[in-house]
LOTORDO-344548 format. One record per residue (C-alpha): residue in three letters; residue number from 1; x, y, z. Coordinates in steps of 0.1 Angstrom, whole numbers. Each point is the difference from the previous one (the first is absolute). Example, Ala and Ser with C-alpha at 12.3 -4.5 7.8 and 13.67 -1.06 7.14 Angstrom:
BEGIN
 resn resi  east north    up
  Ala    1   123   -45    78
  Ser    2    14    34    -7
END
This chain:
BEGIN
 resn resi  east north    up
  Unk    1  2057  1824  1482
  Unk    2   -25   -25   -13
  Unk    3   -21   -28    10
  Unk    4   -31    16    21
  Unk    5   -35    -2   -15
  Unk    6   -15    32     3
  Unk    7   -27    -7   -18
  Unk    8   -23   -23    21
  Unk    9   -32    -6     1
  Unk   10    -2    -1    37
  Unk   11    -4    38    15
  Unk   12    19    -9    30
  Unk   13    26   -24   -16
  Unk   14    10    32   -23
  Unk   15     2    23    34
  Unk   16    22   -27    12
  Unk   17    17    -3   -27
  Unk   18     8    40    -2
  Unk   19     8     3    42
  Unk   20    26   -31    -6
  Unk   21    17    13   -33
  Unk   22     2    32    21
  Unk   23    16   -13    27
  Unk   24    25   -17   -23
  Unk   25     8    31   -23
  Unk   26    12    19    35
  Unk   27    15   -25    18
  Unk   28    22   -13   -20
  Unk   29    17    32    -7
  Unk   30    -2    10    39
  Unk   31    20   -34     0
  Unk   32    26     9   -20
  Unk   33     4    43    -3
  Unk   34    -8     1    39
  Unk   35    18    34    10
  Unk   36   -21    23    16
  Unk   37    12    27   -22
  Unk   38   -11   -22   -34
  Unk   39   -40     8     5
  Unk   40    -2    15   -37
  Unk   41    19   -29   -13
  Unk   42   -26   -26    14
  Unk   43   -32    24    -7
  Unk   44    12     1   -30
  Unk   45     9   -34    -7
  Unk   46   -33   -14    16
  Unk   47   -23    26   -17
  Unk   48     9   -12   -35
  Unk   49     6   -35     9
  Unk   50   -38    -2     5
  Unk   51   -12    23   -31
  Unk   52    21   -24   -21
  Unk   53   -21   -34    12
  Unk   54   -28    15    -5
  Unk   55    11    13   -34
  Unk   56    11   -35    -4
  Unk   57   -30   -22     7
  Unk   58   -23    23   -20
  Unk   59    19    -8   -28
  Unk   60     8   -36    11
  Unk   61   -38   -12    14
  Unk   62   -18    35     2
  Unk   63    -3    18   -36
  Unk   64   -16    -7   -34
  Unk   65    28     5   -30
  Unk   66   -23    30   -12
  Unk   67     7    18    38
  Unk   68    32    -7     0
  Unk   69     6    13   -33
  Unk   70   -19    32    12
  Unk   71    23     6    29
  Unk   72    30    -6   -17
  Unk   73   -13    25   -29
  Unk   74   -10    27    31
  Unk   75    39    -3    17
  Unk   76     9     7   -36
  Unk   77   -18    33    -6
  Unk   78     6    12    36
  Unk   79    30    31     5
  Unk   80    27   -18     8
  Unk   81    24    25    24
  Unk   82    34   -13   -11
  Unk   83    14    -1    33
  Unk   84   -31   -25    15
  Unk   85    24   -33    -8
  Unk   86   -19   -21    19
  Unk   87   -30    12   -16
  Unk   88    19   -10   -34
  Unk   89     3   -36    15
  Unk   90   -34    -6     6
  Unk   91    -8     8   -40
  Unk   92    25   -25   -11
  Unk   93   -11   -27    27
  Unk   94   -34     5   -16
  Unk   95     8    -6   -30
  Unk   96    26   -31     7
  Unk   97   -33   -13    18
  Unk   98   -20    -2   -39
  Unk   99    30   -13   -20
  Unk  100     7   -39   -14
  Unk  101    31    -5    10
  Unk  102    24   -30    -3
  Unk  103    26   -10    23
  Unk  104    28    22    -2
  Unk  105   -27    29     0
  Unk  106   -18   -17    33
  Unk  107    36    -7    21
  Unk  108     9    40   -10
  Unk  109   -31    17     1
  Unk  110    -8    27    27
  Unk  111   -38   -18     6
  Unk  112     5   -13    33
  Unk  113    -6    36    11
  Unk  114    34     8    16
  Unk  115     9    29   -11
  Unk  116   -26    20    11
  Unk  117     4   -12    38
  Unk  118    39     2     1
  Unk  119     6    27   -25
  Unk  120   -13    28    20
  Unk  121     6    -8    31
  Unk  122    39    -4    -3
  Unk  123    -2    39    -1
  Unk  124   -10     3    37
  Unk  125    29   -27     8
  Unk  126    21    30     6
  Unk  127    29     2   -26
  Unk  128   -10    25   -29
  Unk  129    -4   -14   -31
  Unk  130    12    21   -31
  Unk  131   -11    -4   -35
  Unk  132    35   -17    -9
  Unk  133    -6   -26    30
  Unk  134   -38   -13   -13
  Unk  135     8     5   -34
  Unk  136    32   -27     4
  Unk  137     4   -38   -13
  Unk  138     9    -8    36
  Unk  139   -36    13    18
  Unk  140   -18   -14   -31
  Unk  141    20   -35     0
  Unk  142   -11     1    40
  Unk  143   -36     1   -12
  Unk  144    -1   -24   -26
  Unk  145    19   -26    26
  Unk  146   -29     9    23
  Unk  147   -30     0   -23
  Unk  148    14   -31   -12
  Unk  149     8   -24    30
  Unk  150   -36    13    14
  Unk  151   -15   -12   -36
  Unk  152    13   -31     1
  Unk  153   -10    -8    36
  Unk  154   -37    14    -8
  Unk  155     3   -24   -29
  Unk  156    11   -31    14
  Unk  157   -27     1    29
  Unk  158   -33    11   -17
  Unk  159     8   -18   -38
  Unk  160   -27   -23     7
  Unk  161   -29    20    16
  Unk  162     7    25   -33
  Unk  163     6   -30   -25
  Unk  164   -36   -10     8
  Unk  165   -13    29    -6
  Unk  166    19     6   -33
  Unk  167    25    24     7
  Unk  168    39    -4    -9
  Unk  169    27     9    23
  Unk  170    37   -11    -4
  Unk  171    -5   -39    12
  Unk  172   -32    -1   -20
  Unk  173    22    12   -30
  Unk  174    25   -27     3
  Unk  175   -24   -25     2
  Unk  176   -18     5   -32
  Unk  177    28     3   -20
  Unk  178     1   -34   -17
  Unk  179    37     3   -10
  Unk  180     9     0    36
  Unk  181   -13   -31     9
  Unk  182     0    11    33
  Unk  183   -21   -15    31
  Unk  184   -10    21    31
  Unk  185    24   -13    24
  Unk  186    33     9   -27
  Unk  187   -16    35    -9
  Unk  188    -5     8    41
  Unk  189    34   -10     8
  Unk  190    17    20   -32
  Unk  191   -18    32    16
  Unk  192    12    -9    32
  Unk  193    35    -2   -10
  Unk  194    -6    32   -17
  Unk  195   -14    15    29
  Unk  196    31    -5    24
  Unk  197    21    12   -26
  Unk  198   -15    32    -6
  Unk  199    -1     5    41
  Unk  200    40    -8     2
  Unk  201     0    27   -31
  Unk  202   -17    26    17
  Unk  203    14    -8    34
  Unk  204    34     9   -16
  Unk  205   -11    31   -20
  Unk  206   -17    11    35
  Unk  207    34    -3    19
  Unk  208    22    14   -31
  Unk  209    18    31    14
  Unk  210    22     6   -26
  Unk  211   -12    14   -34
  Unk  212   -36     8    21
  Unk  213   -18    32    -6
  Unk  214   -33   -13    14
  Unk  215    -1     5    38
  Unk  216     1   -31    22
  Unk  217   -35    11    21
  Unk  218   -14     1   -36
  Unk  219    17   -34   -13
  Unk  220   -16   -14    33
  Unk  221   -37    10    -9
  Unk  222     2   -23   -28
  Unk  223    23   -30    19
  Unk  224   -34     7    27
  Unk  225   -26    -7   -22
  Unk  226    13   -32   -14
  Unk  227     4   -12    34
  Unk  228   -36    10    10
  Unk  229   -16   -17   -30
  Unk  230    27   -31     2
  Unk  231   -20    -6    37
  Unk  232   -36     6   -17
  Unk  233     9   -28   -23
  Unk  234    23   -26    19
  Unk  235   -33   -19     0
  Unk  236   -29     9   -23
  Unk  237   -12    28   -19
  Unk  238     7    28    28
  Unk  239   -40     5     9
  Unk  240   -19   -22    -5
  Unk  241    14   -29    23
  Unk  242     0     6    36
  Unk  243    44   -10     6
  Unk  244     6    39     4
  Unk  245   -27     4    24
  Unk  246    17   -23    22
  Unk  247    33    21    -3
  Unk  248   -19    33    10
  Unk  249   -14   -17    30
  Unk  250    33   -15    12
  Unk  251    19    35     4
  Unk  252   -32    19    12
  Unk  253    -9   -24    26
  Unk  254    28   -25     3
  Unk  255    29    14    30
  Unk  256    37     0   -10
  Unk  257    16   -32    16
END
């Protein structure tokens, strides 16, 4: 999930920074894989939520090309156990992270850093996943629905903080294409559009009993992320406005009326 700053000047600011992205990484799995008896799912899904934003802002704010080349060059040479799949999707959101892309790339890329958080924590969901299960169009179609609704959301909220800065991302895109013609406003509202047609797409492929080989605990990992990171941005750019603060207070503090 993007949109901290972890690299601050400020010594406390960054602590703070850590502590709330933190707090965010757990909770919003304990929000929505709550069962006492999914502990390893939410370890899991926490753990790697917050390797991957770190991962992300050193290549985003944090790293010179040279590093970054260096790591990626490192993952490459290390042993690879064949069975370590999330270890696999790490490499490959590496190297997403130091390629041009254009838009078809950007809206199907696996950059935003899902995989690696949802991937391996649907095996502690319960149901056991065989070779035939992961390896089918269905439970890849359910990720790229994911890794895309979440990329346009990213996209649409932190186009201009990233613009500035002179990085492309999928609004950016659209707007420099001089064929388009496009203006902010009519590029916004096409992703929009496209956004609430890829949720009723996946909402049906998540409720699909007939023809489905991907187990509905499983189906609903992915339907739960895109509802976490549909709440980080219903406002801004998921950190680094203060709306999902208010949220967090509300059902901490707030009572039930």
């Amino acid at each position: 999930m993007r949109g901290t700053r972890w690299v601050v000047d400020n010594k406390l600011d960054q602590l703070k920074f850590a502590r709330q992205k933190t707090a965010y990484c757990y909770f919003s799995v304990a929000a929505t894989l709550s069962s006492p008896e999914l502990s390893d799912a939410r370890i899991s899904w926490a753990k790697n939520d917050i390797l991957t934003s770190v991962v992300d802002d050193f290549f985003d704010v944090g790293g010179s090309i040279d590093e970054l080349s260096n790591l990626i060059q490192c993952v490459e040479k290390y042993n690879l156990v064949p069975y370590l799949r999330d270890f696999l999707n790490y490499f490959e959101f590496l190297k997403d992270f130091m390629q041009s892309v254009g838009l078809e790339t950007q809206l199907s890329n696996v950059s935003f850093a899902l995989g690696p958080i949802v991937l391996p924590a649907i095996y502690f969901v319960g149901p056991k996943l065989s070779e035939e299960i992961v390896e089918s169009s269905e439970y890849h179609y359910l990720y790229k629905l994911m890794s895309t609704l979440v990329r346009l959301l990213n996209d649409i909220h932190s186009f201009k903080r990233e613009y500035k800065e002179g990085k492309l991302n999928a609004v950016a895109l659209q707007l420099s294409n001089e064929e388009s013609g496009n203006v902010e406003e009519e590029v916004v509202k096409e992703m929009m559009t496209m956004i609430k047609n890829k949720r009723r797409e996946m909402m049906k492929l998540v409720t699909e009993e007939k023809g489905s080989i991907v187990p509905r605990a499983c189906k609903d990992a992915f339907w739960n992320m895109c509802n976490v990171l549909n709440l980080f941005y219903a406002k801004d750019d998921g950190f680094t406005g203060d709306a999902i603060l208010g949220i967090v207070k509300d059902v901490i503090y707030e009572p039930l009326s």
